[in-house]
C-alpha positions in Angstrom: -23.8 34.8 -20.0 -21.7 32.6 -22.3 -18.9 34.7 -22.6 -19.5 35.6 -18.4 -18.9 32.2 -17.8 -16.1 31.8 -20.0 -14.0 34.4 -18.1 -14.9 32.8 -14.6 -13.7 29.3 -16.2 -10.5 30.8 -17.3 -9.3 32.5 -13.8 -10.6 29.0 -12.2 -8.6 27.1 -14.2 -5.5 29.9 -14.3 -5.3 30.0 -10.5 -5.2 26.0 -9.8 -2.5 25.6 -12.1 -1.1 28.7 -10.2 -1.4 26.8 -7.0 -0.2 23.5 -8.1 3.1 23.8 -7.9 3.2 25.1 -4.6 2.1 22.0 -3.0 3.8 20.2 -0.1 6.8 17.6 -1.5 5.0 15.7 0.8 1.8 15.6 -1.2 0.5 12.9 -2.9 -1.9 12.3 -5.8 -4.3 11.1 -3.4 -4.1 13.7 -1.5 -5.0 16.2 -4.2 -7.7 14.0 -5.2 -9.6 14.4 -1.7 -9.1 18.0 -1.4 -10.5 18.8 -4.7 -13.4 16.1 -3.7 -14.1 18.1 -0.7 -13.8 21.3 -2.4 -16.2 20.1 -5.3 -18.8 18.9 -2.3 -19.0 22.1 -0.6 -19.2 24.0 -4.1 -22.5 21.7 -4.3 -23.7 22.9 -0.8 -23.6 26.0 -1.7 -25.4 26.1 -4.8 -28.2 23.6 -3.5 -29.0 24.1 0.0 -28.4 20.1 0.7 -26.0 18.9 3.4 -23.5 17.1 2.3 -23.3 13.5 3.2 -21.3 12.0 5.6 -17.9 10.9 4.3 -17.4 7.0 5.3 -15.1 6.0 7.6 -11.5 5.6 6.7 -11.1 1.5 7.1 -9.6 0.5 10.5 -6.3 -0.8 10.9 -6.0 -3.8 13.0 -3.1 -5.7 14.4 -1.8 -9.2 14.9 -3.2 -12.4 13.5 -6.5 -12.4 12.4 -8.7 -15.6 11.6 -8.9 -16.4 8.2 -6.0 -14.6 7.3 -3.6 -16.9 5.4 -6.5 -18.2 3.3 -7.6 -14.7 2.8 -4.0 -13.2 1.7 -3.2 -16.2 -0.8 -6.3 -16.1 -2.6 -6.1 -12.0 -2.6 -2.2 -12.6 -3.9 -3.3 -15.1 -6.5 -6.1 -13.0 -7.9 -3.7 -10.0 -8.0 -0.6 -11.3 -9.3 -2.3 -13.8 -11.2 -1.6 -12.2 -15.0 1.4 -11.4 -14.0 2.6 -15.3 -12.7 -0.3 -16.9 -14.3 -3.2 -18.2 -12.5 -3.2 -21.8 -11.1 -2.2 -23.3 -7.6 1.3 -22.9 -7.5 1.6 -19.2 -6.5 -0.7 -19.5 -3.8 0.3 -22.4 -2.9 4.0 -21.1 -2.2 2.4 -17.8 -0.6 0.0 -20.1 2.0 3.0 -22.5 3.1 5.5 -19.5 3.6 2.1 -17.6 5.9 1.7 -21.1 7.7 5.4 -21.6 9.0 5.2 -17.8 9.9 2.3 -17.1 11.7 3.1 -19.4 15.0 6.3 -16.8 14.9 4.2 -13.6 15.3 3.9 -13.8 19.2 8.1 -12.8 18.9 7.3 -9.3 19.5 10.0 -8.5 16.8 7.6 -10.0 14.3 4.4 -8.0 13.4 1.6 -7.9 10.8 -1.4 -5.3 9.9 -4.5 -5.6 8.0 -8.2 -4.7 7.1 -11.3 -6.6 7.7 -14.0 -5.9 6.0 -17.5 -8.4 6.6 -15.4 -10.8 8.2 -12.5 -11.3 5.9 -8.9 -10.1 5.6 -8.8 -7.7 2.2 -5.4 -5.3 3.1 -2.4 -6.9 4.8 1.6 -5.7 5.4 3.7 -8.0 7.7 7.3 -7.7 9.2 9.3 -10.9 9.3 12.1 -10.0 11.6 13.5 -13.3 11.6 14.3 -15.0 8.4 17.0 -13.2 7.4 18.8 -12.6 10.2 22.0 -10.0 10.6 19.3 -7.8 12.3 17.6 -7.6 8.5 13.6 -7.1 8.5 12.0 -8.6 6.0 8.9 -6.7 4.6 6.6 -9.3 3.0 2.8 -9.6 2.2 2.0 -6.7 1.3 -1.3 -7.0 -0.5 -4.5 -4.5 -0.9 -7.9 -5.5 -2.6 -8.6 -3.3 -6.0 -11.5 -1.2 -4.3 -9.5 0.1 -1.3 -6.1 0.9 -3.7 -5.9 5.2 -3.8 -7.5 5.9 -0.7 -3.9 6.3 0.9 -4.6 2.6 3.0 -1.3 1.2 1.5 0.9 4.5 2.9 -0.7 4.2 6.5 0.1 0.4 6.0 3.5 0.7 5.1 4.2 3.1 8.3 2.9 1.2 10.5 5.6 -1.6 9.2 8.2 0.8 8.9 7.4 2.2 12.4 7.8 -1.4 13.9 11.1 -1.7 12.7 12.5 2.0 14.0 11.4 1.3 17.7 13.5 -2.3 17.1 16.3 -0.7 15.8 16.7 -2.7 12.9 19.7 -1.7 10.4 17.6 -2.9 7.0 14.6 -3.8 5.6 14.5 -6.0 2.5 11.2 -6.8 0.4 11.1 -8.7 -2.8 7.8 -7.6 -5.3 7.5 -8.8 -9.2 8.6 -6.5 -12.0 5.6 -4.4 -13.7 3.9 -3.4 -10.1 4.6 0.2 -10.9 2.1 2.0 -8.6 3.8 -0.1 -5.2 7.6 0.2 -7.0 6.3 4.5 -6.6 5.0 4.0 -2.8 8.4 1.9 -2.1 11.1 4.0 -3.5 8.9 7.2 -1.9 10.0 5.8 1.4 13.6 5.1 0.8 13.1 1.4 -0.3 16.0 1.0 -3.3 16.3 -1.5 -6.4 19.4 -3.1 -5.1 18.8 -6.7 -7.5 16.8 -7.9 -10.6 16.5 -11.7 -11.8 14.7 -13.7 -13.6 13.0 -16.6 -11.3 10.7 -19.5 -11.3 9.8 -20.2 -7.6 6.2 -19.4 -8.4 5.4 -21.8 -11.4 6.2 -19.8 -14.3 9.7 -17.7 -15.3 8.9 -13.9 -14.1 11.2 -11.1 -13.4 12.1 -10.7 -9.6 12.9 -7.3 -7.6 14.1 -7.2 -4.4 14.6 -3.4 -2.8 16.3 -2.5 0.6 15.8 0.1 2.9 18.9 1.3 5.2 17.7 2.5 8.6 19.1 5.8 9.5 21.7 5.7 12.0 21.0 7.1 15.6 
């Protein structure tokens, strides 16, 4: 039985590495990670009888202001980016004033912003600033997700729906500035055409970190 079983582990294991490579450019860690999930689940099935459980629902997308939200996205910024600037009011303090002079903007129809709500509070959020830079230059800011939603994919459908926004405007650029060391939104940028452009040193938040700022160039026609 031993030696049965240690044949059947081998092809397993022999014929996913086989099929590996062959995946879709397209695909994306996360991607693998819920097909093998659905594959272990109906493996289970089988060899119990059970039905599987329901999956839960992907979290729902919603658009425009939503109350709350500028308290909600501070404190979720500040709790994030906290070891990075070093906790204490002056990061969210910047973050909440910037929020408050551009919220009475997003009835411009150029301006838009996305997020989550889950039990009555904003815990995901992208926005598009289509204003402050001017020279027809979007400005991608905001864009924040709370630790238990992060690899479930919610940050790509975020980002499209931003990136959508600004193809049906026509804009010619987007521009976003992060903090050096977020590696796993650096990957989700630079996978849709967002480029390191600049890289400084800066202390607007309270404490000396090391600024990024990447631009997107919209295709022509």
């Amino acid at each position: 039985g031993r030696k049965t079983l240690a044949v059947l582990a081998t092809y397993g294991e022999n014929k996913v590495s086989g099929a590996l490579p062959h995946l879709s450019g397209n695909a994306t860690p996360e991607d693998v990670a819920r097909a093998l999930d659905a594959f272990a689940t109906a493996l289970k099935v089988s060899r119990t009888g059970t039905c599987a459980e329901a999956a839960p629902a992907a979290p729902e997308i919603v658009e425009g202001y939503q109350t709350g939200m500028i308290g909600d996205i501070s404190a979720l910024h500040g709790r994030t980016h906290g070891p990075i600037v070093g906790f204490g009011p002056a990061f969210e303090s910047v973050v909440s004033a910037a929020m408050a002079e551009f919220m009475p903007r997003l009835s411009n129809p150029v301006n838009n912003s996305w997020s989550v709500v889950e039990n009555g509070r904003v815990v995901a959020s992208i926005t598009i600033d289509s204003e402050d830079l001017g020279n027809n230059i979007a400005h991608l800011r905001w864009f924040i997700l709370e630790e238990h939603l992060r690899g479930l994919g919610l940050g790509r459908r975020l980002l499209d729906k931003a990136l959508d926004h600004c193809e049906r405007h026509g804009f010619d650029e987007i521009h976003l500035w992060t903090l050096k060391g977020l590696d796993a939104a650096r990957a989700l940028y630079e996978r849709n055409g967002f480029v390191l452009v600049d890289e400084y040193q800066g202390d607007q938040w309270g404490k000396m970190v090391m600024e990024q700022k990447f631009v997107r160039k919209q295709a022509v026609g």
